[in-house]
N, C-alpha and C positions, 0 to 999 in steps of 0.2 A: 504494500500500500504506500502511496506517495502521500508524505507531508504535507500537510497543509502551508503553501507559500513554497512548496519546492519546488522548481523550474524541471517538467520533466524531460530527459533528453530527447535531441531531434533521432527522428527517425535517418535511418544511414540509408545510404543510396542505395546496396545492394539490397536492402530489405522491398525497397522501391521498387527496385528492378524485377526481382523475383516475385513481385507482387503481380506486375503486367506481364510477365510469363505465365503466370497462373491463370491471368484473365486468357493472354492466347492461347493455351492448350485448351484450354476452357470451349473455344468458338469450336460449334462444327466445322464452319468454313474451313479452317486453318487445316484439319484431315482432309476434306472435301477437295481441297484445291491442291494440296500438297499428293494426293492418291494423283488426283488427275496428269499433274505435271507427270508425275515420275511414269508413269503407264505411255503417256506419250513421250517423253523422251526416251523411256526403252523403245516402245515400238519405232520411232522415226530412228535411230539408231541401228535396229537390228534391217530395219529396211536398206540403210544408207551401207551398213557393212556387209551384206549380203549382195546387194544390187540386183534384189530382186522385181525391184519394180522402178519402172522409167518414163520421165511424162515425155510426151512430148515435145520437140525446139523447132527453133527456127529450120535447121539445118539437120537433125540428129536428135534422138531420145539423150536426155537429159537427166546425169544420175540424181537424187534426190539430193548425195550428200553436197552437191555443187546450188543448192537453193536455198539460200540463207535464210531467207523470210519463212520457208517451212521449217526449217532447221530450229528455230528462235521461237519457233509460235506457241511451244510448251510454257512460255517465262509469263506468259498473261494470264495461265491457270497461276502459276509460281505467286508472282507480285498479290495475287490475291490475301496471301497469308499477311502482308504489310499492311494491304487497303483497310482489311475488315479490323487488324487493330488497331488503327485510326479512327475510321466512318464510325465504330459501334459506337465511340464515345455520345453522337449523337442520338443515340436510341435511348427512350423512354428519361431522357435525361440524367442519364448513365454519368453525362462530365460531371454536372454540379457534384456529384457525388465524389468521385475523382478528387476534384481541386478543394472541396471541404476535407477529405480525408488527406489531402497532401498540400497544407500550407503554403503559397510558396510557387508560382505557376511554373515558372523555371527551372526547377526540380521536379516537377510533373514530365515536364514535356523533354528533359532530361532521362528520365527512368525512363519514358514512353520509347523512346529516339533507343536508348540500348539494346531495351528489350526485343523492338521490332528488327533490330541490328543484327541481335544474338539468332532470335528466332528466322529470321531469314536466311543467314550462313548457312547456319545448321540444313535447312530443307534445301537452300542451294546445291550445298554438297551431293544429297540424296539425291538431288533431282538429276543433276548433272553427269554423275557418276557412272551410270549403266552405258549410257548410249557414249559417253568417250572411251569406255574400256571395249563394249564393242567394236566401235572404228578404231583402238587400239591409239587412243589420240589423247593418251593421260598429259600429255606435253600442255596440250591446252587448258588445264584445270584453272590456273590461276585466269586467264582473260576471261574463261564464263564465268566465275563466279563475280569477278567484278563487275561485269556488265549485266549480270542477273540482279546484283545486290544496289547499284545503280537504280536499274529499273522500279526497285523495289521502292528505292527511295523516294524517286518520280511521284508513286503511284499513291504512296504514302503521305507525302506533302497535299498533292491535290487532295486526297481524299479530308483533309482536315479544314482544306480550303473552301472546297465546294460543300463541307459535313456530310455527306453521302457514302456508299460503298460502289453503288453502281456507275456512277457517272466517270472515274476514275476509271475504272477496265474500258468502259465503254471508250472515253476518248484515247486511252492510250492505244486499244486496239483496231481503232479504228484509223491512226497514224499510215502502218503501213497497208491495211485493205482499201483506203480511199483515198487517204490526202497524197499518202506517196502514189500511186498509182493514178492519179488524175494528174499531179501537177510536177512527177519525175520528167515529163518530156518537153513541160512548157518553162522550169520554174528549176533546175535539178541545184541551181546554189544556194535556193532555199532549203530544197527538201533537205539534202547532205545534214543540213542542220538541227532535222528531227530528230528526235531520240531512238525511234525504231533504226535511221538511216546508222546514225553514228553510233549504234551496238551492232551493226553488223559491221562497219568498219573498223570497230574493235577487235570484233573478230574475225577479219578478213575475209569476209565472206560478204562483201557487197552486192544487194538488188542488180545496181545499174553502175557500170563503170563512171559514168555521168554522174551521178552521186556519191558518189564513192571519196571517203579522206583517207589518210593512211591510219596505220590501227592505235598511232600517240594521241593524232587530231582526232580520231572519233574517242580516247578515251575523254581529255579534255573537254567536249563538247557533253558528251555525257554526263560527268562531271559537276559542270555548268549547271546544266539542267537538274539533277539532282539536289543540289548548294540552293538556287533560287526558288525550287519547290518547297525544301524544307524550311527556307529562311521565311519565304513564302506566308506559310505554316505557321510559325512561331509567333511571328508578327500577329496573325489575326488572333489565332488563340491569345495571348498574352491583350491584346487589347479592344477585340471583337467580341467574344464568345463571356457569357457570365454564369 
């Protein structure tokens, strides 16, 4: 029992952190989307190192593992584990509760930022893992994970921004099904500068030569985008959200 007049101590940050791990293992989502990623990154992998199936080209079928926008489209099941520990905050008004139980917003969205940090790696790895050992391509580990955990962070920021979970996936995944695909051949020094564009430039495996930076400038641009979502983020919550 505390003193009357005793100052009790602050709560420590890993106590924080493993607080909002509890809430993510907690979300269905976070199975849901993590099952999904990993099932399609093994399968587009066991595809890509098999070369069992070939779509069609311009010139020539066309192996899978040469189509980066297929290769990558597992990471928008993935990012989902970031969004929804974001967006939930918004449900039934889940934050007030959050920032009553955590003095201090800046240490909120501190534990939040680790935890979705920690949580992310982790399923990164899993996710990642099947379909590089099949193409026998472990060389690559470190560039996906950075441009998975990137993404994550994308998805993450907006989702605090807009307070939503949906709208998040929806606009990221709709980067490369529409916007790169409509305005790669009128527009390609913008596109390059999408987020879908500069994670396959990261990882060498660019849409469109036309698009295409090399894989420092796509990590950079990544980066970028990552930094201004979260910064994004921080700003509204700390002086938006009550």
């Amino acid at each position: 029992m505390t003193a009357v007049g005793t100052v009790r101590p602050a709560i420590r940050m890993t106590d924080l952190v493993a607080a909002e791990l509890t809430k993510i293992r907690s979300l269905p989502a976070t199975w849901i989307s993590l099952a999904v990623a990993v099932v399609a990154n093994a399968a587009l992998g066991f595809i890509a190192a098999t070369d069992v199936i070939r779509l069609a080209g311009d010139s020539s079928p066309t192996s899978i593992a040469q189509i980066g926008t297929l290769m990558l489209a597992p990471v928008y099941a993935f990012l989902a584990i970031a969004v929804f520990a974001a967006g939930t905050e918004y449900r039934g008004g889940h934050l007030r509760l959050s920032l009553a139980a955590v003095p201090g917003r800046s240490r909120f969205l501190t534990a939040k930022l680790l935890a979705a940090l920690a949580a992310s790696l982790v399923a990164a790895v899993l996710v990642v893992l099947p379909s590089l050992v099949l193409r026998d391509a472990l060389g690559e580990l470190g560039r996906y994970l950075v441009a998975y955990l990137l993404l994550a962070l994308i998805g993450y920021g907006l989702a605090f921004t807009v307070r939503s979970v949906v709208t998040p996936i929806a606009v990221l995944s709709a980067f490369p099904i529409l916007i790169s695909t409509t305005l790669g051949g009128l527009w390609p020094e913008a596109v390059r500068l999408l987020p879908h564009e500069a994670a396959l430039s990261l990882l060498d495996m660019p849409a469109d030569p036309a698009t295409a930076l090399s894989p420092g400038a796509g990590l950079l641009v990544l980066a970028a985008w990552a930094a201004g979502s979260v910064a994004t983020a921080w700003i509204l919550v700390t002086r938006r959200d009550v």
